[in-house]
N, CA, C and O atoms as a GROMACS GRO file, in nm:
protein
  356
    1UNK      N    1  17.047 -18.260   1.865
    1UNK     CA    2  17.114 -18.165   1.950
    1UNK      C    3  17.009 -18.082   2.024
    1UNK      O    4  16.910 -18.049   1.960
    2UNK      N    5  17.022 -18.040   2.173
    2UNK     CA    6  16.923 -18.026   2.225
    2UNK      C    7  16.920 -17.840   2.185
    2UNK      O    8  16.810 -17.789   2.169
    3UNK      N    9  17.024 -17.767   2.174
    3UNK     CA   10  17.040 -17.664   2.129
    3UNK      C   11  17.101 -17.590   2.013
    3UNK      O   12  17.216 -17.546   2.006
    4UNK      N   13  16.970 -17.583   1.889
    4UNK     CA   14  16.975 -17.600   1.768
    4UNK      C   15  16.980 -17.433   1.724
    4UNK      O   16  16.989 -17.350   1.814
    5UNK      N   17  16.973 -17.382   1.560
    5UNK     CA   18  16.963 -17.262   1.569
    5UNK      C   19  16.842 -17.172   1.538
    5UNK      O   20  16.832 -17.052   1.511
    6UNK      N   21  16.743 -17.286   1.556
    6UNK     CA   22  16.592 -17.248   1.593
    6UNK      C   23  16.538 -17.202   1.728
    6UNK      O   24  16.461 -17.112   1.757
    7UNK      N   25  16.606 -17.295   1.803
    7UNK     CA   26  16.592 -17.258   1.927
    7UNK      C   27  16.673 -17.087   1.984
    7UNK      O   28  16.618 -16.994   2.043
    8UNK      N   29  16.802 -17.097   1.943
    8UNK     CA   30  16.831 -17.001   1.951
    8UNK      C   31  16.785 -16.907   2.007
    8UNK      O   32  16.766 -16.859   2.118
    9UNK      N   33  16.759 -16.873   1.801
    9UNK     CA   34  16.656 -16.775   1.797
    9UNK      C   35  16.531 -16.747   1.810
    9UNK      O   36  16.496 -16.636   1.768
   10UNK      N   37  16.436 -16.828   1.865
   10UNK     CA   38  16.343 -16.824   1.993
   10UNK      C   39  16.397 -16.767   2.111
   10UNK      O   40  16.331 -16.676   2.160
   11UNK      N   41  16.518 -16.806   2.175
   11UNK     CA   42  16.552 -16.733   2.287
   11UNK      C   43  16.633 -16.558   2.279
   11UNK      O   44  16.649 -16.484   2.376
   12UNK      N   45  16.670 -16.530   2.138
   12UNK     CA   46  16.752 -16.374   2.099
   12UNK      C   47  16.602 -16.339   2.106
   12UNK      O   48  16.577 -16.260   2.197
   13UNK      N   49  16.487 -16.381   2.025
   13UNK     CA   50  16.353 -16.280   1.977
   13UNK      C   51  16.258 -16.290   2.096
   13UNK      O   52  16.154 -16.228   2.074
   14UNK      N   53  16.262 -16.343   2.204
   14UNK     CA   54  16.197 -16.294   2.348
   14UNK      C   55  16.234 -16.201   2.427
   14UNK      O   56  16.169 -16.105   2.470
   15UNK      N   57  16.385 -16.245   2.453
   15UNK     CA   58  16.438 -16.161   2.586
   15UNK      C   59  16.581 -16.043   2.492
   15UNK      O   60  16.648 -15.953   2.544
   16UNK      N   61  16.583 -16.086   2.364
   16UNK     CA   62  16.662 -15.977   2.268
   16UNK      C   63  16.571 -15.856   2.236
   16UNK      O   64  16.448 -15.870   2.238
   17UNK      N   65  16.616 -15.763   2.213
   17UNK     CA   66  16.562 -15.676   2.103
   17UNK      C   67  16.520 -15.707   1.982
   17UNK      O   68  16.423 -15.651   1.931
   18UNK      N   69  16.582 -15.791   1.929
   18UNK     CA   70  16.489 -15.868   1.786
   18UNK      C   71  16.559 -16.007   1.773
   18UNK      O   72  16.612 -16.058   1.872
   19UNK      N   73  16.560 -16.071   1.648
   19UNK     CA   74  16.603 -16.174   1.668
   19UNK      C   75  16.741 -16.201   1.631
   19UNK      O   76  16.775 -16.319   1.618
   20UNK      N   77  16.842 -16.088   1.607
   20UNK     CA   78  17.013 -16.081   1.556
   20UNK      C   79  17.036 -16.038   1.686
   20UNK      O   80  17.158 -16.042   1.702
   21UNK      N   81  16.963 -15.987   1.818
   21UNK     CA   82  17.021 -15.931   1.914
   21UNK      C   83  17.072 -15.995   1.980
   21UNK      O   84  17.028 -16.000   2.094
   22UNK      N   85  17.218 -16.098   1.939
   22UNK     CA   86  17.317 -16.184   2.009
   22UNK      C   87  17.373 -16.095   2.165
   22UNK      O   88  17.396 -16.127   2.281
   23UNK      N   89  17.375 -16.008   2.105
   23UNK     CA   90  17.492 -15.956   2.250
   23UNK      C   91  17.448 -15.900   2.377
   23UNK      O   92  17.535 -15.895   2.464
   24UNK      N   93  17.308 -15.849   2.414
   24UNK     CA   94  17.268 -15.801   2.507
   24UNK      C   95  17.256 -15.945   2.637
   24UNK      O   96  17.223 -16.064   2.636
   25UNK      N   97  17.304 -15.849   2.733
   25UNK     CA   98  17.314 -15.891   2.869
   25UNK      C   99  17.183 -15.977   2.866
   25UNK      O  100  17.187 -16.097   2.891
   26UNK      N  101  17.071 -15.914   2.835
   26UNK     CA  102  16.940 -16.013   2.857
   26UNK      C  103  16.941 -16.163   2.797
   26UNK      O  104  16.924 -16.265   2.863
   27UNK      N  105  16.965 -16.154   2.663
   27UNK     CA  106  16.936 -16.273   2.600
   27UNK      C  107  17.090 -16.380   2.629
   27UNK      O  108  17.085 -16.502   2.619
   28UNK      N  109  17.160 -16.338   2.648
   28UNK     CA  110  17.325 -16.381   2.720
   28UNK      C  111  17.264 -16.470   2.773
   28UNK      O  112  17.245 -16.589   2.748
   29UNK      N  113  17.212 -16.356   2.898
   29UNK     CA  114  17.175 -16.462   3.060
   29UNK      C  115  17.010 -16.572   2.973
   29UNK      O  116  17.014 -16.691   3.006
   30UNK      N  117  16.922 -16.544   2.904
   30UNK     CA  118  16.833 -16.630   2.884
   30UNK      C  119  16.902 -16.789   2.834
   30UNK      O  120  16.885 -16.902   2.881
   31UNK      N  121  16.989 -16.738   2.715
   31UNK     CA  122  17.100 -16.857   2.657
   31UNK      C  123  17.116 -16.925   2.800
   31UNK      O  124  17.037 -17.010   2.842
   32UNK      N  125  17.212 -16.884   2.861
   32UNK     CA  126  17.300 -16.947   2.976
   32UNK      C  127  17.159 -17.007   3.062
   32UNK      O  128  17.172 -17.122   3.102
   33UNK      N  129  17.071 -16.962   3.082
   33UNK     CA  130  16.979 -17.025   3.168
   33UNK      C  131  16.950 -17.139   3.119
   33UNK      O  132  16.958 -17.233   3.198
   34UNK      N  133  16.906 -17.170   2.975
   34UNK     CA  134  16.837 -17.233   2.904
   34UNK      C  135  16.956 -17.360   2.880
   34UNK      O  136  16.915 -17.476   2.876
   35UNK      N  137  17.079 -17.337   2.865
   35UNK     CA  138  17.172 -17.444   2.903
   35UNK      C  139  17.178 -17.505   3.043
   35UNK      O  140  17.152 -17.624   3.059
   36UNK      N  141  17.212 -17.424   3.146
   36UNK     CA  142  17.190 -17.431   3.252
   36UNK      C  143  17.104 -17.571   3.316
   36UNK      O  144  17.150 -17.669   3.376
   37UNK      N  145  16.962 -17.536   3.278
   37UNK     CA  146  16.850 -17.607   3.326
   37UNK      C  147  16.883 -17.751   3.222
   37UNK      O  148  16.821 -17.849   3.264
   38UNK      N  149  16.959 -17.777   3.110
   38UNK     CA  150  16.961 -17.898   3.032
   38UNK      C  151  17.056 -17.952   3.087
   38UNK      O  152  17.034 -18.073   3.086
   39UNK      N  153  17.189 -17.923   3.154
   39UNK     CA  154  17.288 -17.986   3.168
   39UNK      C  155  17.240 -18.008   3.327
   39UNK      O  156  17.282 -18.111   3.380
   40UNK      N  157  17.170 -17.934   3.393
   40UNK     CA  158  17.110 -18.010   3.592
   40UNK      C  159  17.036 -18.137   3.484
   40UNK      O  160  17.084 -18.248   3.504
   41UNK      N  161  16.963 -18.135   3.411
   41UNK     CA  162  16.886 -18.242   3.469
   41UNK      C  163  16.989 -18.355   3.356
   41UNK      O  164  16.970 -18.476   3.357
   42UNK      N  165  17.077 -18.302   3.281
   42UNK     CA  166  17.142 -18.432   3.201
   42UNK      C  167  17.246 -18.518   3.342
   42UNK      O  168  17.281 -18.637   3.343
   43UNK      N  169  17.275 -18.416   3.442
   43UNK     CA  170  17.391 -18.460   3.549
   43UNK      C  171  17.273 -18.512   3.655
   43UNK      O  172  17.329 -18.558   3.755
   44UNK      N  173  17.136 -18.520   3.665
   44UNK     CA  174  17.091 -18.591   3.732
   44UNK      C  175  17.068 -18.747   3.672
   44UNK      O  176  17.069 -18.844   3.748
   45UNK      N  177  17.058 -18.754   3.601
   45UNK     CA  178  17.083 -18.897   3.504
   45UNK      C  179  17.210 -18.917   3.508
   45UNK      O  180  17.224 -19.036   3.482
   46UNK      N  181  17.327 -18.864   3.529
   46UNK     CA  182  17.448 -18.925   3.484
   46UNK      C  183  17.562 -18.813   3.594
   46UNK      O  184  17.614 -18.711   3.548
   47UNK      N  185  17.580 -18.860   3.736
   47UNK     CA  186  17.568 -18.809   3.831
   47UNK      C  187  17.759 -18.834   3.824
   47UNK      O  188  17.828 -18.779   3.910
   48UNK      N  189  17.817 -18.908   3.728
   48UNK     CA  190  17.981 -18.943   3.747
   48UNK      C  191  17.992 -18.867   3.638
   48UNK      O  192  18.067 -18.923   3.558
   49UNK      N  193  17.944 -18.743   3.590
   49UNK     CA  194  17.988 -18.731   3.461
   49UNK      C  195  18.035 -18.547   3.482
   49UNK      O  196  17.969 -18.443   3.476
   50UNK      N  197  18.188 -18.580   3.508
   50UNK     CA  198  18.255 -18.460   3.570
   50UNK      C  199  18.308 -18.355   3.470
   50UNK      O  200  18.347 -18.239   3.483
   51UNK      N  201  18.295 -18.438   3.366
   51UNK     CA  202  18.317 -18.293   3.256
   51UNK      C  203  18.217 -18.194   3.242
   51UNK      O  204  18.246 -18.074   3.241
   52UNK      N  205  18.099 -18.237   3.229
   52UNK     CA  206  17.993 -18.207   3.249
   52UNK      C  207  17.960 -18.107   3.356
   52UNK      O  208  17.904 -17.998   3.338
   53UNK      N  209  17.997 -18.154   3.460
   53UNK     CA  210  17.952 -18.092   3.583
   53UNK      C  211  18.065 -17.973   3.589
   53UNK      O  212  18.041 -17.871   3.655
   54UNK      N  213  18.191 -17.989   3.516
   54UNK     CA  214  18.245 -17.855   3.519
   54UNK      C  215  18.204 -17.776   3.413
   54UNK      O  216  18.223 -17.656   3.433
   55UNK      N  217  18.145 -17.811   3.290
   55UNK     CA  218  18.108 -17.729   3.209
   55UNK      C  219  17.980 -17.619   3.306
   55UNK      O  220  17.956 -17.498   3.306
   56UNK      N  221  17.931 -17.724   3.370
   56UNK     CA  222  17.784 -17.627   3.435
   56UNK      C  223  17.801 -17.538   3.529
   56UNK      O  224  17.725 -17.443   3.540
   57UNK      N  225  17.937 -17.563   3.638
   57UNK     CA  226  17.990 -17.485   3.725
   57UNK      C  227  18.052 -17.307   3.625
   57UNK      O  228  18.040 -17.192   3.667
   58UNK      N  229  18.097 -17.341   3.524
   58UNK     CA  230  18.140 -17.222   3.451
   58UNK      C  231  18.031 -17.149   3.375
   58UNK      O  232  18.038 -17.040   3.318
   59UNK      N  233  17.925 -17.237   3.386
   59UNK     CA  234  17.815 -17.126   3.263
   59UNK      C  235  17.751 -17.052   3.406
   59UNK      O  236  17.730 -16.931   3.412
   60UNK      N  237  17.725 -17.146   3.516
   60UNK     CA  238  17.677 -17.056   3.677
   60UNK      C  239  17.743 -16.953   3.678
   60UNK      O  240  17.692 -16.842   3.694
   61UNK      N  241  17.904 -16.978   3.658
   61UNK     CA  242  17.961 -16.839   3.680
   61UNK      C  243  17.926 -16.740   3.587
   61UNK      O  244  17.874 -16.640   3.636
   62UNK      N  245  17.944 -16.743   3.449
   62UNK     CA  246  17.933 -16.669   3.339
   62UNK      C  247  17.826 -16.591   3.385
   62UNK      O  248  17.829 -16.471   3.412
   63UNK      N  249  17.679 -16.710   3.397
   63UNK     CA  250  17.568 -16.630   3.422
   63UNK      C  251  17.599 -16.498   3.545
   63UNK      O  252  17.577 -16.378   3.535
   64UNK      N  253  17.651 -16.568   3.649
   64UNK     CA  254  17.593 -16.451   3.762
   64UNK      C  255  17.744 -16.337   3.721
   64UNK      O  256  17.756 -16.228   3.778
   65UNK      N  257  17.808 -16.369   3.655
   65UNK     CA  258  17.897 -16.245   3.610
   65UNK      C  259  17.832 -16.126   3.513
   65UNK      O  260  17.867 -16.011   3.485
   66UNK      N  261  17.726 -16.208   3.476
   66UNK     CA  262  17.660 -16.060   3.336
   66UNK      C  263  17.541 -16.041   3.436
   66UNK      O  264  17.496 -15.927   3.437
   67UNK      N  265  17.468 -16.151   3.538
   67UNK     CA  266  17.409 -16.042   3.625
   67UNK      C  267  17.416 -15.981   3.701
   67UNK      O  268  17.330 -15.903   3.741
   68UNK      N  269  17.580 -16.008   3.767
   68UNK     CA  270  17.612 -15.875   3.849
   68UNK      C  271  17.666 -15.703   3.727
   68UNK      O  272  17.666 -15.580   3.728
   69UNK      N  273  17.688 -15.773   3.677
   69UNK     CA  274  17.692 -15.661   3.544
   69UNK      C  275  17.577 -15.569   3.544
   69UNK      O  276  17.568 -15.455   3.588
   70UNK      N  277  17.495 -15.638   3.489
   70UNK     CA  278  17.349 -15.584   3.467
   70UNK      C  279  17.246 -15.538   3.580
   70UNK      O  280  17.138 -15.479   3.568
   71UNK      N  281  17.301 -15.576   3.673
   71UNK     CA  282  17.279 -15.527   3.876
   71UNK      C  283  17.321 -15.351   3.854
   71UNK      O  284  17.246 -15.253   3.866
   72UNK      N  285  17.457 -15.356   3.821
   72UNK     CA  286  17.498 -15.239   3.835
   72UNK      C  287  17.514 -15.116   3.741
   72UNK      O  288  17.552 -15.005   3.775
   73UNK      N  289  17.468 -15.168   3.580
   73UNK     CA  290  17.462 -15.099   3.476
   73UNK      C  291  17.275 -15.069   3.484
   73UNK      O  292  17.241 -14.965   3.427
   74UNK      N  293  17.204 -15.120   3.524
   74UNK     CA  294  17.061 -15.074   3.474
   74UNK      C  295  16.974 -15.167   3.593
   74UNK      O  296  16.934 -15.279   3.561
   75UNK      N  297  16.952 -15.119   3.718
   75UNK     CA  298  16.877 -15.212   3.785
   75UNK      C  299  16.764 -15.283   3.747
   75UNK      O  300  16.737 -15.401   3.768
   76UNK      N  301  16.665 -15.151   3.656
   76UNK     CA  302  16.560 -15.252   3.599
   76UNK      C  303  16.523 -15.321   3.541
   76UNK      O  304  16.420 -15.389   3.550
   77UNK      N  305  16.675 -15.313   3.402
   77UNK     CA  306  16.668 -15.388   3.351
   77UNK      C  307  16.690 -15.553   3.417
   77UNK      O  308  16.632 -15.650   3.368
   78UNK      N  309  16.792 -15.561   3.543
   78UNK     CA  310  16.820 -15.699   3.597
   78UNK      C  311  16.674 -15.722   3.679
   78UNK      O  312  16.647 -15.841   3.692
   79UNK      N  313  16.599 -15.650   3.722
   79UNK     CA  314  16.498 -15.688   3.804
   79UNK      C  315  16.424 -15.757   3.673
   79UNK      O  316  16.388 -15.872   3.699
   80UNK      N  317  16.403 -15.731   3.587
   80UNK     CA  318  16.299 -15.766   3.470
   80UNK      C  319  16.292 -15.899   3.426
   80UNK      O  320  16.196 -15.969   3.392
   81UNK      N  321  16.472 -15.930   3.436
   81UNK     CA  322  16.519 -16.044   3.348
   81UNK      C  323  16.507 -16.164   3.457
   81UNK      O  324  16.479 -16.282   3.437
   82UNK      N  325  16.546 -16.074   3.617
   82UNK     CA  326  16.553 -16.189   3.735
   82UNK      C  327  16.402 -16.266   3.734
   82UNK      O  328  16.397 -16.384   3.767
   83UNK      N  329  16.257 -16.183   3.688
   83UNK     CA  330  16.148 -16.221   3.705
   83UNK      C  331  16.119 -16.293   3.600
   83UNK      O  332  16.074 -16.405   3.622
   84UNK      N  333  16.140 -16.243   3.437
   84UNK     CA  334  16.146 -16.365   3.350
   84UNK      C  335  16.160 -16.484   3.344
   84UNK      O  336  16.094 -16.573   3.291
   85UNK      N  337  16.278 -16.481   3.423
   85UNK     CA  338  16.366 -16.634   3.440
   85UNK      C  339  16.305 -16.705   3.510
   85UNK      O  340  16.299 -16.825   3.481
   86UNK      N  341  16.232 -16.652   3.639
   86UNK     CA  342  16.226 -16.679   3.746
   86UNK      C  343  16.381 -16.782   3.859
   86UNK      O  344  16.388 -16.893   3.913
   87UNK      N  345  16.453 -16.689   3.846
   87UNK     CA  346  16.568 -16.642   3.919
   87UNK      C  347  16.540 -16.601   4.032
   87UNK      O  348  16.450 -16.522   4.058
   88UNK      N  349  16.653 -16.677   4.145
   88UNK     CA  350  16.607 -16.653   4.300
   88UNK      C  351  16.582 -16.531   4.319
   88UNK      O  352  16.476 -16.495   4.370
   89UNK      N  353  16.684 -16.439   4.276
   89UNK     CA  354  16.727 -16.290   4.309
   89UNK      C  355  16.582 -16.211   4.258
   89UNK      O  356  16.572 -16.089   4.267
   0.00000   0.00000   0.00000
């Protein structure tokens, strides 16, 4: 499985506050990125595979829904996370 619960928590203990910090906007959007980037390149190999491609259309949304969130609750915090990622914005 490409997203295990090692990995995880590699991604809560970078962009979290520690490594239980499930819920912050930061590590949310790191999760969702980190899916994100596995399911483009699994739908570039497998380009008819429409479940798929709607699962990825809804985590896009999810994502830019907690970063318009995080736009308007703490700018620096979204400027911080947009440069982490390296995110267009």
């Amino acid at each position: 499985m490409y997203l295990d619960s090692a990995k995880k928590k590699e991604i809560f203990e970078k962009y979290g506050e520690n490594a239980t910090d499930t819920g912050s906007a930061e590590s949310q959007i790191a999760l969702f990125s980190y899916r994100i980037s596995h399911l483009t390149e699994h739908l570039k190999k497998n380009r008819k595979d429409y479940g798929t491609a709607r699962s990825l259309t809804k985590l896009v949304g999810q994502r830019r829904k907690l970063l318009k969130y995080l736009y308007n609750k703490d700018i620096n915090r979204y400027r911080s996370i947009i440069k982490e990622l390296g995110l267009r914005k």
